[in-house]
Structures are given as C-alpha cells and as structure tokens.
N, C-alpha and C positions, 0 to 999 in steps of 0.2 A: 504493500500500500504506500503510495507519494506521501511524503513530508505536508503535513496542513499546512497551507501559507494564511498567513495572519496581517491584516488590514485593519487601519482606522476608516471610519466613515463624518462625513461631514453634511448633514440634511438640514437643505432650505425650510423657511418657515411660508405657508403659502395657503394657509385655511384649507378648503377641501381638495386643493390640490395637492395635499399629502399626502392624499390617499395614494398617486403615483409611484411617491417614496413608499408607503406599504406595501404595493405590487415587487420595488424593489427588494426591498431587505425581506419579503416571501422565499423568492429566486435565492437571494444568497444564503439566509437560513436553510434551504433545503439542500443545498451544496457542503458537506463534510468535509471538503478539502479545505475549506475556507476559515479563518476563528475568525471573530470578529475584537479584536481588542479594546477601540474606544471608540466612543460615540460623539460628537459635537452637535449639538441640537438648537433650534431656534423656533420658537411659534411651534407649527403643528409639524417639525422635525425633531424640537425637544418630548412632544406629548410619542411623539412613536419612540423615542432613545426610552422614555421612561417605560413605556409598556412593553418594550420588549426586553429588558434587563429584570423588570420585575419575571414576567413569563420563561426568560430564560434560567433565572436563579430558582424557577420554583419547580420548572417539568422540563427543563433543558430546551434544547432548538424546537421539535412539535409543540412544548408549550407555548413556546415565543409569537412562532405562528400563530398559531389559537387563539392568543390572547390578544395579537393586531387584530386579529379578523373580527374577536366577539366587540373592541374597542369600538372598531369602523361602525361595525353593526349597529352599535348603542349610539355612536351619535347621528345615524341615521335615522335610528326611530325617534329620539328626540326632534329630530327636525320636523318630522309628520306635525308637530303639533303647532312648529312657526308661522305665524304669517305672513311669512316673505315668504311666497311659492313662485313658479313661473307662470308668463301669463297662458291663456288655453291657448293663445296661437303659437306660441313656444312648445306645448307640449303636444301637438298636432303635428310639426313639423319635427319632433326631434331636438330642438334646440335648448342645451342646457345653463342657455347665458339669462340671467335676470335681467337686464336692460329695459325690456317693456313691460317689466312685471313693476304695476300701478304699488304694490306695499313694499316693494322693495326701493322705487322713485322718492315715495314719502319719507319713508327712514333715511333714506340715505340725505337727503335734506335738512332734514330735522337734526341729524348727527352733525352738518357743518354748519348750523344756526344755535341749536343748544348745548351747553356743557353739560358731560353725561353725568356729573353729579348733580344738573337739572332733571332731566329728560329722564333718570336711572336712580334716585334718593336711595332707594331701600338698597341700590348694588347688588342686584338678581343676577346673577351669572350662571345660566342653566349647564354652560360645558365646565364650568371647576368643579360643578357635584358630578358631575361624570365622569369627568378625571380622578376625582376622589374617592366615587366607588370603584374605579377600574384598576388602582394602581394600588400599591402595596407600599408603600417609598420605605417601612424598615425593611424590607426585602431589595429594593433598589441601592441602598445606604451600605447594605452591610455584605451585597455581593462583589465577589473579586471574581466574576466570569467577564466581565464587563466594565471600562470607564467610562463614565457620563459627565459629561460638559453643558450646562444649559445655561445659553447665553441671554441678558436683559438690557437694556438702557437705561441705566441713570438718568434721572430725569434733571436732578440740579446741575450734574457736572458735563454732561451727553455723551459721557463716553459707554463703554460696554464693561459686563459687571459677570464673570465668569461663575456659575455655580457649581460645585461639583460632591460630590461624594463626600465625608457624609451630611452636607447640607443639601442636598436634593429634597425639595418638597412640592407639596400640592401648591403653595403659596409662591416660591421659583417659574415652576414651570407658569405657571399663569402671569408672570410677571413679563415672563418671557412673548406670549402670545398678549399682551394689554395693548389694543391698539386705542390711543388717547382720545376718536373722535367715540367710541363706543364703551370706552370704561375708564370709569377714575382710575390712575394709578395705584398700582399694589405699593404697600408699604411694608418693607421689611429691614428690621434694623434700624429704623427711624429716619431708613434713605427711600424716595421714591420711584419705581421701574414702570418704564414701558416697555411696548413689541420689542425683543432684541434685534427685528430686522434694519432698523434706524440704526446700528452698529456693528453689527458682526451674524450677518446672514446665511451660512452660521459662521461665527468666529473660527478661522482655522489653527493660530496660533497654541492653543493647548494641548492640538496633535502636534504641531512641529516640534514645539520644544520637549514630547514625550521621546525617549529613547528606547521605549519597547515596540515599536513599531516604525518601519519606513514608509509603508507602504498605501498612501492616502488616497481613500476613493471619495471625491465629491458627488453628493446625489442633487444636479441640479433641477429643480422645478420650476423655475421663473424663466422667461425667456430674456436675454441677451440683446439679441438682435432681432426686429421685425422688419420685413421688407418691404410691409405699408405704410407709408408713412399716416399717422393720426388726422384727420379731416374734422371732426366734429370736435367741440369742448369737453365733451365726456372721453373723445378714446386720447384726447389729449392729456386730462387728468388719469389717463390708468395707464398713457407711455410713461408720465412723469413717476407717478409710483412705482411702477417696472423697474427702471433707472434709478430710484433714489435708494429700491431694496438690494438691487445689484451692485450697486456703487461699493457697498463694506468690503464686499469678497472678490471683487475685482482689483480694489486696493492692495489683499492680503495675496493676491495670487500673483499681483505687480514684486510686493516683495519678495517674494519666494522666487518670482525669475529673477529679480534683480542679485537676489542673494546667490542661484545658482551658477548667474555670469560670472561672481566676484570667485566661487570657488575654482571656477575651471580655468578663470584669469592667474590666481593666487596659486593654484596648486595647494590648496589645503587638504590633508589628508587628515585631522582629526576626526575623531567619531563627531563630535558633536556640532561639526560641522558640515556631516556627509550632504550632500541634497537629498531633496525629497523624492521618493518615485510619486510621481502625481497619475491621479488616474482620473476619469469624466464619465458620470454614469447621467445621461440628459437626454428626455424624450422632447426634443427640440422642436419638431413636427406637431406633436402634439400640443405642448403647452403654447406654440406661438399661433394654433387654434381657438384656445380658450379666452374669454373674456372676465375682465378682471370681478366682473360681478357673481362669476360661476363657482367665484371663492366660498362662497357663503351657502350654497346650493348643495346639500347632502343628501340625496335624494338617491336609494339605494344603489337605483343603477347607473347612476351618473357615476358614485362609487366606486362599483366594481369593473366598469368600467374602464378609469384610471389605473386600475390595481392591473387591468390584466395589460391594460401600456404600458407599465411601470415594469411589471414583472418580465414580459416579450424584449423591453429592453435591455433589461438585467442578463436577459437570457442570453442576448445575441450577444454584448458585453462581456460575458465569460467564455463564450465559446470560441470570442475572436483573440480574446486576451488574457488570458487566465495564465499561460506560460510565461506572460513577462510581469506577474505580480513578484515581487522580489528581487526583477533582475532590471528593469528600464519605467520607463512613464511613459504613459499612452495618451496624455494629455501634451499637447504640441503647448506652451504659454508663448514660445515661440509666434507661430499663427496669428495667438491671439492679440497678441500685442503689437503684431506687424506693423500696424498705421500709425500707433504711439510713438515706434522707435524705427518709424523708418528714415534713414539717412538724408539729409539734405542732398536735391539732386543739384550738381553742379554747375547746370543752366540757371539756377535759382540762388545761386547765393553771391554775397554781397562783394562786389568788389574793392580789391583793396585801395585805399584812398592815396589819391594824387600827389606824391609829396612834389613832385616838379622837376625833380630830379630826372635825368635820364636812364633808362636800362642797361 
C-alpha cells in the first residue's frame, strides 16, 4: 500500500456556496491515501472545518462525511421555513439566483437602510442554533486528527483574528461568518468580529508557517475573474463584493510567490524556508454561473447540486494530480500574477533625459 500523502486545506467562506466545498472535502475524505492535517476556514469554510473535525474525531473519515451531509441537510430544512424563496418564474425555469424574488429585494434593502441591531433587537440567529446543535467543539478542541484555523475580523483594529484549537467555538465560528449588514457583531473577549472574508478568505498564513505539512490545497469558491463585464447596479455591487472577498487571498498568494522568487533567487535551503507546494481545487465554471444572491438560497437541490460540482471537481483534481502532492504545485501563481509582474515593454519606457552632451 502507497505512503498516505498528507495536505492542509484552505476553504473560502461563501454562504450556500459551500456546499461546493462539501462536495469537495466528500471526494477527498473518501480517498485513504490522502490525511488531511489542517484546516483554515472562513464563513461557511470555517462551519464545514468544524463539522468535519468534530465527525472525524468521533466515527473517523465515514463519520466526517455523514456529519457534512446531515449539517447540509439541517440547514436546508431550516431554510423551508424562510421567507426569502425564489420567485415562481425562477422556479419554472430552473433558476436558483434570488434576484426577482420580491422578499429577498425587501430585505436586502432594509439590511442597507437599517442597522441590524434595529431591524434584529432580540439577535435571532437561526444558523448559530444549528451550528450548535451540529457540532460538538469539546470534540473539535480536544482532537489531534485535525488543525483548525477559523479566521474573523476585528472590527476596531480590521485586521484578521486567527482562532484555533482549543479556543474553537460556536461563538468563533459565527464571528467568522457575521456579515455586518445582517448581524450585530459577535463579541468575544471584549473585542468585536465580523465575516472573516473582509481579511483573510481564508487566511493562509497559519498553514504556511505550520511545519507539519507542505502541501496546501486551496478550495476556491468565489470567482476571480468574470468575462462579463457588470451592466446593471446590482451585478455591479456583487462584482464589487466578489473582488473585495478575493482581495485577502490574493494578497497572501502575492506573498507566497513573492517569497518563493526570493528563495530560488537566495538559494535558501532551510527547512523553514522551503516553499510551499501550492495546489487549486476551483469549480470556476460553475461559481462564475452563480449569482451573488444564490448565496443565501438552500434549497435542497440547489445543494446537492453544488456538492456533486464540488465533488466531480475534486475528483478530476486527484486523478490528474495526486502524484505531484509532495513532490511540485499544481497551482501556476506564476499565470496568475502574469499582468501584475509583467515586464515593462521597451517601446514603452521612458527615455533617458537629455543631458546635451554628445554620444
């Protein structure tokens, strides 16, 4: 039997688009060659690090699974009872974006007019009881199968506020998915958190500086790049959010190539300075499908759905790359950052100035 190869994972926060991410980490839980060492989590990437650490410390990889799926489940049926649904010409046609769904226009209104410590006094939050019944966190705390990273934003200082083991709670993770137009700040510690997406989407830095792993899989669910450009003032406010929740991990991915030039420039051969194998697990097709409103939309099959995109990617993802986990990175940052660092061409750059002097 092959040597297990062992990976950290890094999952976007992106409300019901994380179900994708649970079609993911399905796929890789059912793979035995694979461990999974740490987790970095943000929004609805921190609620799947927790449920599957709780699930894995309690009935190993099949519980882990089980315990995503019954999660998914539960907040689906919860949602049966919202009244934000899609409108009937949405569910006629197939379409799982809330855009013309009339309860979903009013709220989302009322969130950029009211403060939700107006609009939300008593601070009802039907998913933290969900998370609360679903999750176990002295099981999450006190498990060594698993590290868990769940990342928040400080609301005084804006920077990003790492949580980890054994401070992992219902109170964290929720701090972490707080988006400010729809819930007052979680207060912990006597500091105030919001969505971690506004800092570190998710934070990668708590994988890099671990030295029991090299090998970093990012599971992206936001899209990057659209090739429509926004026309209306609505898909212009959901490019802008797109871009404001990419910006953290775009930055941290900027370092990481910056750091890995410096090493192959330097010749550094310390451990603690090896680079990282980077890896890209991202249904890019799909999420640049989705509409930013279909965040909120859990609606079984919209669900499962995700799950079985999430997971068909996972699939093809190991199949095409599974031999170079430990040995290279399958993520080009190269590619990515091509237009950021591409060279000055030298039809375009400045001439040197006149001193009068002859040649």
């Amino acid at each position: 039997m092959s040597q297990t190869k062992l990976i950290d994972l890094a999952l976007q926060g992106g409300g019901s688009h994380g179900a994708l991410t649970w079609g993911v980490l399905d796929r890789i839980l059912e793979d035995e060659r694979i461990e999974i060492d740490g987790i970095s989590g943000t929004s609805a990437g921190a609620m799947n690090a927790v449920v599957l650490a709780d699930g894995l410390e309690h009935s190993g990889r099949e519980g882990a699974r089980a315990a995503l799926r019954q999660f998914w489940g539960s907040v689906s049926d919860a949602a049966r009872y919202s009244p934000i649904q899609r409108s009937p010409w949405d569910w006629i046609t197939g379409n799982y974006s809330l855009d013309y769904s009339p309860s979903y226009l009013l709220f989302q209104n009322l969130t950029q007019l009211i403060a939700p410590v107006q609009l939300n006094p008593l601070g009802i939050n039907p998913l933290r009881s969900l998370v609360e019944r679903s999750v176990d966190f002295e099981r999450v705390n006190r498990t060594r199968k698993v590290k868990i990273f769940v990342t928040a934003t400080n609301v005084r200082t804006g920077q990003s506020h790492i949580f980890r083991q054994p401070d992992v709670s219902i109170d964290t993770v929720m701090a972490s998915a707080c988006l400010p137009f729809m819930y007052d700040a979680v207060e912990i510690d006597g500091e105030a958190y919001w969505d971690g997406g506004y800092s570190g989407n998710p934070a990668l830095y708590p994988l890099v500086d671990d030295q029991g792993c090299r090998d970093l899989v990012v599971v992206q669910i936001n899209p990057v790049t659209r090739q429509q450009l926004p026309g209306t003032a609505r898909e212009i406010l959901n490019r802008l959010n797109e871009v404001t929740f990419n910006s953290s991990l775009i930055k941290e991915l900027r370092a990481i190539h910056l750091l890995e030039q410096l090493i192959k420039a330097e010749g550094m051969e310390l451990e603690r300075y090896r680079a990282m194998r980077l890896h890209l697990i991202h249904a890019e097709e799909e999420a640049e499908k989705l509409s930013a409103s279909s965040k909120i939309n859990a609606e079984w099959r919209f669900l499962k759905h995700l799950h079985d995109k999430g997971y068909a990617c996972a699939d093809q993802w190991l199949n095409t790359h599974f031999d170079a986990i430990g040995q290279r990175s399958t993520f080009d940052l190269n590619e990515l950052f091509q237009d950021a660092f591409r060279p000055l061409d030298e039809s375009h750059a400045p001439e040197a100035p006149d001193d009068g002097e002859p040649d």
